[in-house]
N, C-alpha and C positions, 0 to 999 in steps of 0.2 A: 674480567670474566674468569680468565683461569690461564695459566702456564701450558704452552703450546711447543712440545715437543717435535723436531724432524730424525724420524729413522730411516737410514737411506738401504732404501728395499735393492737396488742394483742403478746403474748407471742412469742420472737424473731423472730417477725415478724416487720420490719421498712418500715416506707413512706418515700424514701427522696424527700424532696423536694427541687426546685430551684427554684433564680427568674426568671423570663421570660428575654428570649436575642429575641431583636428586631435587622432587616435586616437593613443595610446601606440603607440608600435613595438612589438613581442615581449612586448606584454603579455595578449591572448589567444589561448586555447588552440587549436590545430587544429582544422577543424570538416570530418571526415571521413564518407566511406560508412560504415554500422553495421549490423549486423546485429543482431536483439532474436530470442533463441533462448528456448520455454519448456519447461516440462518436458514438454508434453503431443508437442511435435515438432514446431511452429507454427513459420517463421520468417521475418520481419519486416523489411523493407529500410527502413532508411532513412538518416538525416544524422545525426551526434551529434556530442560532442566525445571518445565512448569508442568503437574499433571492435565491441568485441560490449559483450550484455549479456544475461543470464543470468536468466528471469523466472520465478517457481514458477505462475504461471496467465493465460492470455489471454482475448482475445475469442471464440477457438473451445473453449476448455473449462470459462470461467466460466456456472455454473448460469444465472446470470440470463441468458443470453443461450444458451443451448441449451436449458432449460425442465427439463433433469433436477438429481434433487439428487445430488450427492455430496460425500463428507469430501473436505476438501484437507489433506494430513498432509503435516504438516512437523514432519521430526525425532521421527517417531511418537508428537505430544501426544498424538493424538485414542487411540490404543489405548494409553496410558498411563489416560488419562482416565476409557477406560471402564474398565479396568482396577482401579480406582481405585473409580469407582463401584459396580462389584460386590461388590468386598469391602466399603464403606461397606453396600451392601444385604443382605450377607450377615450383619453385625455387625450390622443393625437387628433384624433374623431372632433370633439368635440370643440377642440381648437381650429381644427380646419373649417368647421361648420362654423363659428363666430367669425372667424376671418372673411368667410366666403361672404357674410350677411353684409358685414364692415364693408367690403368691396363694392356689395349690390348696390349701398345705401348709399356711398360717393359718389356710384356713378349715374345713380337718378337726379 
């Protein structure tokens, strides 16, 4: 890194000193006004190195902090999901009802 000088300020007492480390020229990014937009239509001033930025949930429509619940869908997991699980609920239905019939029919 660099040569590391001790000047003795008084009794075990040390200054170290170094030489000065200078920043790279054009080696970091701009650091601009930004805007943070979310889906809810919240939007957010601040400094970044990207001028917007595009958020699916903030402070004004995340649950924990407004106290209601809601799905947050994205790419409509959540009604696949249920989707999904109805028919798994309806095939449980249906298997139980074959089964049950199966049973009736052995034991007449």
């Amino acid at each position: 890194m660099g040569i590391y000088f001790k000047k003795p300020l008084s009794f075990n007492f040390f200054l170290v000193v170094c030489p000065p480390f200078f920043m790279k020229a054009d080696l970091h990014p701009e650091y601009v006004e930004s805007t943070i937009r979310c889906a809810c239509g919240n939007e957010i001033k601040t400094r970044s190195t990207k001028p917007t930025m595009l958020i699916g949930i903030c402070n004004e429509c995340h649950p924990f902090y407004t106290g209601q619940q809601k799905f947050v869908d994205t790419a409509g997991r959540v009604d696949k999901f249920q989707q999904r699980l109805a028919k798994t609920k309806a095939a449980r239905e249906a298997a139980k009802e074959s089964a049950d019939k199966k049973r009736k029919k052995k034991s007449l």
